[in-house]
C-alpha positions as CSV (number, residue, x, y, z in Angstrom):
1,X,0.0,0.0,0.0
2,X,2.7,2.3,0.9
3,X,4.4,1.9,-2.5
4,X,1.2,2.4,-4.7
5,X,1.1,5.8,-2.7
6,X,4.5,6.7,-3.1
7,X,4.2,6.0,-6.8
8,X,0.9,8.2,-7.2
9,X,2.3,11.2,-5.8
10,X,4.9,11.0,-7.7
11,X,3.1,11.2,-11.1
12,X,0.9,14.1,-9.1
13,X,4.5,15.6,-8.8
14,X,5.2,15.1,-12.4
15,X,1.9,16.0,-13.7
16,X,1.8,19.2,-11.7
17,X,5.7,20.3,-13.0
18,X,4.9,19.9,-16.7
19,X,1.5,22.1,-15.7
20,X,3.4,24.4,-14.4
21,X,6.4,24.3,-16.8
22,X,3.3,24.9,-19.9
23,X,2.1,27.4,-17.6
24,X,5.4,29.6,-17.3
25,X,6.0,28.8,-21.5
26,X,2.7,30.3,-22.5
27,X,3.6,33.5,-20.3
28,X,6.6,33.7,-21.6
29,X,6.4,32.2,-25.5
30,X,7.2,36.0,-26.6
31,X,10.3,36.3,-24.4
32,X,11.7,32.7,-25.2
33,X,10.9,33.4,-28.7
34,X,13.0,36.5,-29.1
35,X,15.7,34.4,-27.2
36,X,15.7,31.7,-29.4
37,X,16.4,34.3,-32.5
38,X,19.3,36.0,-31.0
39,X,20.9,32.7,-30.0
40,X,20.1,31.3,-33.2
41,X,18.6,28.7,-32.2
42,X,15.9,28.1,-33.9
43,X,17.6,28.1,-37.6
44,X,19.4,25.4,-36.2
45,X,15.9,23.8,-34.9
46,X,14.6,24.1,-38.8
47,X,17.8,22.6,-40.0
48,X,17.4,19.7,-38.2
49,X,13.8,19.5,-39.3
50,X,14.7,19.3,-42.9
51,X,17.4,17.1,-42.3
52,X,15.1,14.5,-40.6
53,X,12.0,14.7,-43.3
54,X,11.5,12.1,-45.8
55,X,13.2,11.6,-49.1
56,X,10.6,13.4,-51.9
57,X,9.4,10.8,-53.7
58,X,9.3,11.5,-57.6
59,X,6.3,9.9,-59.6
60,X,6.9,8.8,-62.8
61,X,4.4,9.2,-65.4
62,X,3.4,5.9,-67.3
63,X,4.9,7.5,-70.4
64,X,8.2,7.8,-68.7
65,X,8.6,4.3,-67.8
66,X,8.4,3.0,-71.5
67,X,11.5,2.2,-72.9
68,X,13.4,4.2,-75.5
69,X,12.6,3.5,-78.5
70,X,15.7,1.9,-79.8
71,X,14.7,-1.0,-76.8
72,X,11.3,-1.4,-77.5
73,X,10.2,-4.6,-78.8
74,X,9.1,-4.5,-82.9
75,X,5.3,-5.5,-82.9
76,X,4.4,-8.3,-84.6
77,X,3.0,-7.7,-88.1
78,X,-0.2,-8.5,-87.1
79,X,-0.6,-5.5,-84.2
80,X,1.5,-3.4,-87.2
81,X,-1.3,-0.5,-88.7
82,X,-1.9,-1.2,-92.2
83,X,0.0,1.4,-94.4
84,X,-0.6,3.2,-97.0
85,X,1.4,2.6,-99.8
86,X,3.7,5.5,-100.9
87,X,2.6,7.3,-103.7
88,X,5.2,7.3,-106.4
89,X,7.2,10.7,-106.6
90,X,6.4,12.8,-109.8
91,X,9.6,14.9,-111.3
92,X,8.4,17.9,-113.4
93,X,10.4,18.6,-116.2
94,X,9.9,22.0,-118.4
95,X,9.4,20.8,-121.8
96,X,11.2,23.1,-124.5
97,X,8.8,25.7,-125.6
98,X,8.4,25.8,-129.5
99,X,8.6,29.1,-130.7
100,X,5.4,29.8,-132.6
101,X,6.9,32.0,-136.2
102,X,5.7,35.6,-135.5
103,X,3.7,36.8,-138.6
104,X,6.2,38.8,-140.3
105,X,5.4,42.9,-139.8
106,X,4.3,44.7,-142.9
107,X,7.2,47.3,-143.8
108,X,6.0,50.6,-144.6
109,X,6.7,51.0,-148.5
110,X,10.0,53.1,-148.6
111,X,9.6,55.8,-151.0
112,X,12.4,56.5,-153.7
113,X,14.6,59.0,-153.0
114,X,13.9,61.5,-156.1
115,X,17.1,62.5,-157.5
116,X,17.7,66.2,-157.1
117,X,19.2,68.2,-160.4
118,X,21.7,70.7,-160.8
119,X,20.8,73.7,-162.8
120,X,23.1,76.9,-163.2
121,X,20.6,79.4,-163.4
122,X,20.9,83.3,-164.2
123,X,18.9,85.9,-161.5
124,X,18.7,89.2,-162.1
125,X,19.0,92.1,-159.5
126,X,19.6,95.7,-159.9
127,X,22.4,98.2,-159.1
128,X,21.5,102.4,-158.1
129,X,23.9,104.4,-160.1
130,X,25.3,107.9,-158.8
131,X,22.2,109.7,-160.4
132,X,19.8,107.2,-159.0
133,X,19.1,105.1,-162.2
134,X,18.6,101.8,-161.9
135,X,20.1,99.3,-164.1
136,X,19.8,95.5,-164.1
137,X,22.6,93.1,-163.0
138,X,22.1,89.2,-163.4
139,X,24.5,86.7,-161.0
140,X,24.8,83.3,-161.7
141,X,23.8,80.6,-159.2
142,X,23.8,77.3,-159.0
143,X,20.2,75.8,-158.2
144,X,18.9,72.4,-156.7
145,X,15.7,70.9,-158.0
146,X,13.5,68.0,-158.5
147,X,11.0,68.6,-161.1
148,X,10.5,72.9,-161.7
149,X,13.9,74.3,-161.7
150,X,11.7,77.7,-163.2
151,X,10.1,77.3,-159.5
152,X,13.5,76.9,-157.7
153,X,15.3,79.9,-159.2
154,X,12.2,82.1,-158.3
155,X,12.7,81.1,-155.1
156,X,16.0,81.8,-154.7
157,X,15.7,85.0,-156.4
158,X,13.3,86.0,-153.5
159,X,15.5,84.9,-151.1
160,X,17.5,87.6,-152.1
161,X,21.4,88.6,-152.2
162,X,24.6,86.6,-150.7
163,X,27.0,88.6,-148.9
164,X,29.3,88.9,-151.6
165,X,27.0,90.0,-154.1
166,X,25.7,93.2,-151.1
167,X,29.5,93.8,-151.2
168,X,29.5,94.4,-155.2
169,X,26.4,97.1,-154.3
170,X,23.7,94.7,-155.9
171,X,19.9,95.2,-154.3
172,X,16.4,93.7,-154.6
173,X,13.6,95.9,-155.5
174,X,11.1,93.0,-154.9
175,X,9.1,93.8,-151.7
176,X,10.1,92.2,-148.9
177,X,7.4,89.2,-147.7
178,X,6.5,88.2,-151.2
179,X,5.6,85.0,-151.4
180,X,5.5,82.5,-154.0
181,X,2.3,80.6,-154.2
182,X,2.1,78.5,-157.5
183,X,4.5,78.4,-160.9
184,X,3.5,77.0,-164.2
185,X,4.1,77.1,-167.6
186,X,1.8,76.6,-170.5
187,X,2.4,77.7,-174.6
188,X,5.7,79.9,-173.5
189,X,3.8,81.6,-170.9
190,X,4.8,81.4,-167.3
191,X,2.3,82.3,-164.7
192,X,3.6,83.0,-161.8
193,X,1.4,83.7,-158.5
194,X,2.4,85.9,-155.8
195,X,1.2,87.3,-152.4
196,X,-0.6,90.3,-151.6
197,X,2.9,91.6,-150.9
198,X,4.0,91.9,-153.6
199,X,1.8,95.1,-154.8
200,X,3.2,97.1,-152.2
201,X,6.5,98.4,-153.1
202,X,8.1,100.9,-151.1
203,X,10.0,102.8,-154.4
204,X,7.2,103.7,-155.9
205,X,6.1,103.0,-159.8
206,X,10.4,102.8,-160.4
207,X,10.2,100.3,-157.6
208,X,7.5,98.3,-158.7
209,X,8.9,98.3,-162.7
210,X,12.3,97.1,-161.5
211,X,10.6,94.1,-159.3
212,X,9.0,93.1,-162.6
213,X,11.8,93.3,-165.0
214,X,13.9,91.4,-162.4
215,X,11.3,88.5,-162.1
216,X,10.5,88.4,-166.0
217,X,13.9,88.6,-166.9
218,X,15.0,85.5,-164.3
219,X,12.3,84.0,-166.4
220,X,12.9,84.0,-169.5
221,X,16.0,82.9,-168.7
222,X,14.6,79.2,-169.8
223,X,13.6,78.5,-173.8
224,X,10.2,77.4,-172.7
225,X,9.4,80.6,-171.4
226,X,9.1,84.3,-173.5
227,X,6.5,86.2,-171.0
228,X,5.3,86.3,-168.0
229,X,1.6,86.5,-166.6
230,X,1.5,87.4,-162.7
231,X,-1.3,87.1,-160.7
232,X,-2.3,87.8,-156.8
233,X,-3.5,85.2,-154.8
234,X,-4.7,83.2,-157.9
235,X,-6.4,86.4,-159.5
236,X,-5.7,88.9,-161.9
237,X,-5.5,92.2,-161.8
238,X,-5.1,95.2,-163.7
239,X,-2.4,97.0,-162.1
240,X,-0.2,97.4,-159.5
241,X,0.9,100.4,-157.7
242,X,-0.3,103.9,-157.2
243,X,0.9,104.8,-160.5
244,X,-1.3,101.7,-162.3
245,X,1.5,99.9,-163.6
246,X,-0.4,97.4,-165.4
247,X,0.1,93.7,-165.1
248,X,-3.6,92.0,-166.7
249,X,-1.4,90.5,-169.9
250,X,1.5,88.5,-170.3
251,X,4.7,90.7,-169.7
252,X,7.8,89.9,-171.7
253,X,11.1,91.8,-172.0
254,X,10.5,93.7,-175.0
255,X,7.4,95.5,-172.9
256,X,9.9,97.3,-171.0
257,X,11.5,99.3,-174.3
């Protein structure tokens, strides 16, 4: 009996210390706490911790656990997928193109050259003497044509003096702008259209008679011509100039004696 009490109040004893130990920790879990950080020990208690938990362990997905491929076993035929058999590879080649023969271009019809003639033709102009007559002087010129040389040499004699022959003192009493519109010759008679220009001569009825002696002069320079009928603008007319110089017939040189 006396043991069994002895041993009671001992775990009374025991029971009461741990109370009382809880009792002082709870009243004190901030102080022991803050000792426990500045001694450091409790990193040391979480070391320990980890040290002592168990080993992760890693699951491996069913996937994982097959084989390599190099070490799996080659199904039978029978489990093998029927295939599909390989279509046979096609090479495209480029097959030489035939050249289809263009349909040859029409050339435009190239039109002769027409052969240009030489004439040496004779123009007259007209030289002022001291006392103010007026006297014809004829130059010589060579002239390019086609098929009028008459037409050609009138041309040229509108287009008036070279520099050398200003130099000699040689004019032109023919109005400057005249114009030649049309040549032609018919039975010895050349008629010759000009512009209205041509009536308007600056020199008066001496003017206007030289301009005509120097055109029907260059004229009849050729055998098919002996006169010359001049018209304006396609017309006739009576006369030109103030003075009524007339012009409605054919004019040859000996109307000028």
């Amino acid at each position: 009996m006396a043991r069994k009490k002895n041993s009671s109040l001992g775990c009374l004893f025991w029971i009461a210390l741990i109370l009382l130990a809880l009792v002082i920790f709870l009243f004190s879990r901030e102080r022991i706490s803050s000792v426990l950080e500045t001694t450091g020990f409790d990193t040391l208690l979480k070391t320990v911790q980890k040290d002592t938990k168990e080993p992760e362990v890693k699951r491996i997905s069913p996937e994982e656990e097959k084989p390599p491929a190099e070490e799996r076993p080659t199904p039978e035929p029978s489990e093998q997928a029927q295939e599909k058999p390989k279509e046979p590879e096609v090479i495209e080649k480029e097959l030489p193109v035939e050249k289809l023969d263009e349909p040859e271009q029409e050339k435009p019809e190239e039109k002769p050259l027409v052969e240009q003639k030489l004439r040496t033709s004779i123009l007259y102009f007209v030289i002022v003497g001291d006392s103010g007559e007026i006297a014809l002087q004829h130059v010589t010129r060579p002239v390019y044509y086609e098929s009028s040389p008459l037409t050609r040499t009138l041309d040229a004699l509108l287009k008036g003096l070279t520099t050398a022959e200003l130099n000699k003192g040689m004019i032109s009493l023919i109005p400057e702008g005249t114009a030649l519109r049309s040549v032609m010759v018919r039975n010895g008679v050349a008629y010759v259209d000009f512009s209205e220009a041509f009536t308007f001569n600056e020199f008066g009825v001496e003017g206007a008679n030289a301009a005509l002696k120097q055109i029907v002069y260059t004229a009849t320079e050729f055998s098919t011509v002996k006169s010359v009928q001049i018209t304006i603008n396609g017309k006739k007319r009576d006369y030109i100039a103030t003075e009524g110089l007339t012009i409605a017939n054919p004019i040859g040189r000996d109307s000028f004696k």
